[in-house]
C-alpha positions as CSV (number, residue, x, y, z in Angstrom):
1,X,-1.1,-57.0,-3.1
2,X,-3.6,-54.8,-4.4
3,X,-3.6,-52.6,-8.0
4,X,-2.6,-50.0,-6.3
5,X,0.1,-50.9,-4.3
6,X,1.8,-52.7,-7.2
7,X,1.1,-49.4,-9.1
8,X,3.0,-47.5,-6.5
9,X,5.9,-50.1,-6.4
10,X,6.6,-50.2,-10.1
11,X,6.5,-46.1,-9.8
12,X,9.2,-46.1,-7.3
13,X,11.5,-48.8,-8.6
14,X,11.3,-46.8,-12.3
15,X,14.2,-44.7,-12.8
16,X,13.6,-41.2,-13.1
17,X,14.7,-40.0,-16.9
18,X,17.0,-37.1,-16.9
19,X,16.5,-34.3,-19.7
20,X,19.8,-34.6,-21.6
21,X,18.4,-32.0,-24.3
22,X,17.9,-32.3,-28.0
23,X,18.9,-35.5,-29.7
24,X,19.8,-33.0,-32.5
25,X,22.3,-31.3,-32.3
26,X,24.3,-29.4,-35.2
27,X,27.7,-28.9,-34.6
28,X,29.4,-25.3,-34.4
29,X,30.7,-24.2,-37.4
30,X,34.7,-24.0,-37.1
31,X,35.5,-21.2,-38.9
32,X,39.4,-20.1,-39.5
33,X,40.1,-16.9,-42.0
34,X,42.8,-17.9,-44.4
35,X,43.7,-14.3,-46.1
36,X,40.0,-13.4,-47.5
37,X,38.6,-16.3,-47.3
38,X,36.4,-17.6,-44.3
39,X,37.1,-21.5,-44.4
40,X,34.7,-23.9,-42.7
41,X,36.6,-27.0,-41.4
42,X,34.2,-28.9,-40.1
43,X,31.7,-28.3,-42.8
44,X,31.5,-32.5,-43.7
45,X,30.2,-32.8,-40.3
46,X,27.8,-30.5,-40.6
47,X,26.0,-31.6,-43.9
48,X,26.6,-35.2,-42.5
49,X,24.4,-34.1,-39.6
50,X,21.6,-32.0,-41.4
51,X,21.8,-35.0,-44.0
52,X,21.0,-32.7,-47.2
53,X,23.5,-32.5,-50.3
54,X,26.7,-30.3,-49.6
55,X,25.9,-28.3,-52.9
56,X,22.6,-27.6,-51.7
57,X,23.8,-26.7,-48.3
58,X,26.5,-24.1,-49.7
59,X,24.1,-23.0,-52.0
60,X,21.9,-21.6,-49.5
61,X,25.4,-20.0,-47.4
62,X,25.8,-18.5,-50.5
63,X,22.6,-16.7,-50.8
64,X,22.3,-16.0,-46.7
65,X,26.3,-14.1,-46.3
66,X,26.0,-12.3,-50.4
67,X,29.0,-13.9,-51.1
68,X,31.1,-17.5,-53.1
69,X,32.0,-20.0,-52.1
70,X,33.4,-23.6,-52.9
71,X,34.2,-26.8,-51.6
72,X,37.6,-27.8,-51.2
73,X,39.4,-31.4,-52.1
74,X,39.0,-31.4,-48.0
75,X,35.8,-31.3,-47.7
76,X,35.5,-27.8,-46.4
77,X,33.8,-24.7,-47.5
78,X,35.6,-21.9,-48.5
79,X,33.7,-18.6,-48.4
80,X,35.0,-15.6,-50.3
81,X,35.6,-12.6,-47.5
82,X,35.7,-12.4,-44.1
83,X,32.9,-13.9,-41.3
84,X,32.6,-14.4,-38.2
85,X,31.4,-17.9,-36.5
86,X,28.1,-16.3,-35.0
87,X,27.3,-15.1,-38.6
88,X,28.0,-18.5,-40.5
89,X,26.1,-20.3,-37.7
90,X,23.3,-18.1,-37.9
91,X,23.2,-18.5,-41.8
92,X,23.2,-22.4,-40.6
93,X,20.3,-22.3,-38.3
94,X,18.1,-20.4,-40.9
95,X,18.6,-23.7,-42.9
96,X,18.3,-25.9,-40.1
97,X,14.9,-24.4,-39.5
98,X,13.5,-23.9,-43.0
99,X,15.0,-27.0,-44.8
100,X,15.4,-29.6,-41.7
101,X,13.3,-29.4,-39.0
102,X,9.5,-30.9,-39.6
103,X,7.2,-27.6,-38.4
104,X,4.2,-29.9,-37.1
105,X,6.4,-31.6,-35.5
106,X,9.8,-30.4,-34.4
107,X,11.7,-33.4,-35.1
108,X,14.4,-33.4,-37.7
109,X,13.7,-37.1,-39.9
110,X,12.7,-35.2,-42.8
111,X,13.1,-35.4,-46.8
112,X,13.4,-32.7,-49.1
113,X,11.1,-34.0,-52.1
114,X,9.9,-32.5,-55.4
115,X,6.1,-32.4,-55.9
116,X,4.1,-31.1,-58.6
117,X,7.4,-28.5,-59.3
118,X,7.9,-27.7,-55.8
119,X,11.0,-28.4,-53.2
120,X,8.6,-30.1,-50.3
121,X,9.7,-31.3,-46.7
122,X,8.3,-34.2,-45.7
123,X,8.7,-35.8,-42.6
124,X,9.5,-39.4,-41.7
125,X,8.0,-39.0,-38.2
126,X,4.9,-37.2,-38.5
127,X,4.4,-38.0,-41.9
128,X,3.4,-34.0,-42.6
129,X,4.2,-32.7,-45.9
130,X,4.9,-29.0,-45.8
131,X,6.8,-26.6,-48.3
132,X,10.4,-25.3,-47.6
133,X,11.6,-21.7,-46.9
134,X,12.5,-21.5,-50.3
């Protein structure tokens, strides 16, 4: 059996790899209104899965809707006034994208790290070092 023959065997007996999307994958925000206040309930999850502080995460919320909030003794956020999923998602992916995601690379294994003053993302992946939305 020549090269080329073993090269065609191997390629048939591989198994073709099916695209099952990202790898990352934020979760929905499940949001619920209690009275004037929007409350997140699955805003643990979410933090867990964008691994950044939940201060820092509700910080930003904050800032993106115009509006307070708090975490509860549950874990959840609590936003002062009324929004919709779309719009607290959306406030989500604009950290995703500007506090997660590596923009060499597109892969989420970053750090948020201070240099010289300045709140840095650097990626475990690519090893790029690029400054945040901020």
């Amino acid at each position: 059996m020549d090269y080329d023959d073993m090269l065609d065997r191997a390629v048939e007996e591989t198994p073709d790899i099916e695209e099952s999307g990202s790898r990352f994958e934020v979760p929905d925000p499940d949001v619920r209104q209690e009275g004037n206040v929007t409350v997140v309930e699955n805003y643990q999850s979410i933090v867990d899965t964008l691994s950044r502080d939940e201060e820092a995460v509700l910080k930003f919320l904050q800032n993106e809707l115009g509006t307070a909030a708090h975490i509860d003794e549950s874990g959840r956020a609590r936003l002062t006034g009324g929004f919709k999923q779309r719009r607290v998602g959306d406030a989500l992916d604009a950290y995703t994208e500007g506090f997660v995601i590596c923009p060499e690379c597109g892969l989420p294994d970053t750090k948020l790290v201070t240099q010289k003053g300045a709140e840095m993302l650097r990626c475990d992946a690519c090893g790029a070092l690029s400054s945040t939305q901020s």
